[in-house]
C-alpha positions, 0 to 999 in steps of 0.5 A, spaced: 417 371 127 415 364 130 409 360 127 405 355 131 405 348 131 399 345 129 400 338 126 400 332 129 405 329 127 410 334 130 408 333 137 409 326 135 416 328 133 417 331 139 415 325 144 420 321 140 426 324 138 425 331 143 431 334 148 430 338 155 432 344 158 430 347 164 432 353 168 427 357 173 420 356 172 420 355 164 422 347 161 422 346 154 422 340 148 425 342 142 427 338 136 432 342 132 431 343 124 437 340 120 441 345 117 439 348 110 432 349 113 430 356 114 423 355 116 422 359 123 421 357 129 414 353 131 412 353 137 406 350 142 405 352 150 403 346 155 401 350 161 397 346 166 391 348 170 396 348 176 399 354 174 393 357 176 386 359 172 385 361 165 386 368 166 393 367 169 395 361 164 393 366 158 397 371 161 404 367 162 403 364 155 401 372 152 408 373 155 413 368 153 409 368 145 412 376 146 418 374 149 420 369 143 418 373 139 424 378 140 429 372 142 426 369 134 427 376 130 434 376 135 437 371 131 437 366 138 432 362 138 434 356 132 429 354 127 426 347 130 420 346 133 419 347 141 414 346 146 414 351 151 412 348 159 411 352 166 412 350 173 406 353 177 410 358 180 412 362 174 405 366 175 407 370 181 414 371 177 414 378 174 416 379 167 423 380 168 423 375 172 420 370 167 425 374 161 431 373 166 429 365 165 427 364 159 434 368 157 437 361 161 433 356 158 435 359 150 442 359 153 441 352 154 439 350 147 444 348 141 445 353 137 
């Protein structure tokens, strides 16, 4: 299970104290939560129009939601708060394309 972020003062937070990982098309800033949390994970999108129009850009996000989703209720996406990004080349990337990178990209977190 993951849960969106909607207050502002978590994106603040991210700006401010956030990591980075990258691998393929996807990136991420992520702050992790302090152990003894057990709050699910909360996560936003930032997919730019240069990865193509609306429809595209919905498809990728409706993609990679599913896919940590299953990484969450795996156990391998640690509670924290994640922003989630896309290089414009990750629209012509198939679907196991996109899992085989994000696999990567959670690789690289702490855990």
């Amino acid at each position: 299970m993951i849960w969106r972020i909607r207050e502002r003062r978590e994106f603040t937070r991210l700006t401010a104290e956030g990591q980075r990982a990258r691998a393929g098309v996807l990136w991420c800033t992520y702050v992790l939560d302090p152990p003894g949390i057990s709050t699910p994970p909360r996560v936003a999108f930032a997919l730019g129009r240069a990865l193509g129009p609306a429809v595209v850009r919905n498809r990728v996000r409706r993609q990679l939601k599913a896919m940590l989703q299953d990484a969450s209720s795996a156990g391998r996406l640690p509670p924290g708060i994640y922003l989630f990004g896309a290089k414009s080349l990750a629209a012509s990337r198939s679907r196991v394309e996109l899992q085989f990178d994000l696999s990567n990209l959670l690789g690289r977190l702490p855990s």
